[in-house]
N, C-alpha and C positions, 0 to 999 in steps of 0.2 A: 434694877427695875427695868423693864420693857416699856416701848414706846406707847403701847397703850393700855398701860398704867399710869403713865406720865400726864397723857395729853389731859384729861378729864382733871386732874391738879393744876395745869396751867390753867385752865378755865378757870378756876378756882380762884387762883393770883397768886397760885407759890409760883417760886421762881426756879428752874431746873437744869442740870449740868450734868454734861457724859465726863467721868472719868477717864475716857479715850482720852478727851480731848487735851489737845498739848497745851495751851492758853490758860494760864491763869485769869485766874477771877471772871471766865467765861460763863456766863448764864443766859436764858433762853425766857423771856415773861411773854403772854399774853395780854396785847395791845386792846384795848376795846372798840379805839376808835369815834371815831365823829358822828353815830348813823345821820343826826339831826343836820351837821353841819357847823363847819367853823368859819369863820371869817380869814382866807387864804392872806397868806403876809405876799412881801414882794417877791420873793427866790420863787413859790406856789404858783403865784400868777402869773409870771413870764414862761415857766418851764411850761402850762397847761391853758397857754392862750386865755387870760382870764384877767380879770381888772382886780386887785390889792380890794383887799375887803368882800367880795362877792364869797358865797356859801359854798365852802367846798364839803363834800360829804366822803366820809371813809370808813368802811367797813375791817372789822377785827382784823387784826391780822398781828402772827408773831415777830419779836423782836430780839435780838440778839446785842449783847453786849460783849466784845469784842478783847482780846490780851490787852489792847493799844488803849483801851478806855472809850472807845467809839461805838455807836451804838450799829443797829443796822436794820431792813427790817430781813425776816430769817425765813428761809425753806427748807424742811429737815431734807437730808439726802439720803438714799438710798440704805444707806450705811446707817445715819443715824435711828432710821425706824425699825432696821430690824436689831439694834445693838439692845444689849442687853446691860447695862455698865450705870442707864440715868439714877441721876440722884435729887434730892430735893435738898435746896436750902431754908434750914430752919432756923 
C-alpha cells in the first residue's frame, strides 16, 4: 500500500508498518494530542520554561514505536512516502 493510502487509516487509529523496515514489531499510530491542554509534569516544565501543572497544549502528531520498544514521535522520510511496501495491523 502507498503512503497515501495509508495516512487517511492512521487518522483512523489503525496502526501501520513498512515491510522495508528492518525493526521488528515497528509501527507508526496517530497521536491526537492535547488540543485543549494537559497539566505539563516536571521533565515538560523544565525543558519549556514552564511551572509543573500549567496547560500545555499539543497538537496531533505521529508516533513511532521503535525495535528497542521505545516509542518516539515520527516524520516519515523521504523514502517512506514514496515506498510502496505499508501495511496495516489488524
Amino acid at each position: 500500500m502507498t503512503f497515501e493510502k495509508v495516512l487517511p487509516l492512521l487518522k483512523d487509529g489503525e496502526k501501520a508498518f513498512r515491510l522495508g523496515w528492518n525493526g521488528r514489531g515497528m509501527f507508526v499510530v496517530r497521536q491526537k494530542g492535547y488540543p485543549d491542554g494537559i497539566p505539563c509534569n516536571k521533565q515538560t516544565a523544565e525543558a519549556w520554561n514552564l511551572k509543573e501543572g500549567d496547560l500545555f497544549k499539543v497538537s496531533p502528531y505521529l508516533q513511532i514505536k521503535n525495535a528497542d520498544g521505545t516509542h518516539a514521535m515520527w516524520v516519515p522520510s523521504v523514502g517512506d512516502i514514496f515506498a510502496e511496501d505499508w501495511e496495516i495491523i489488524r
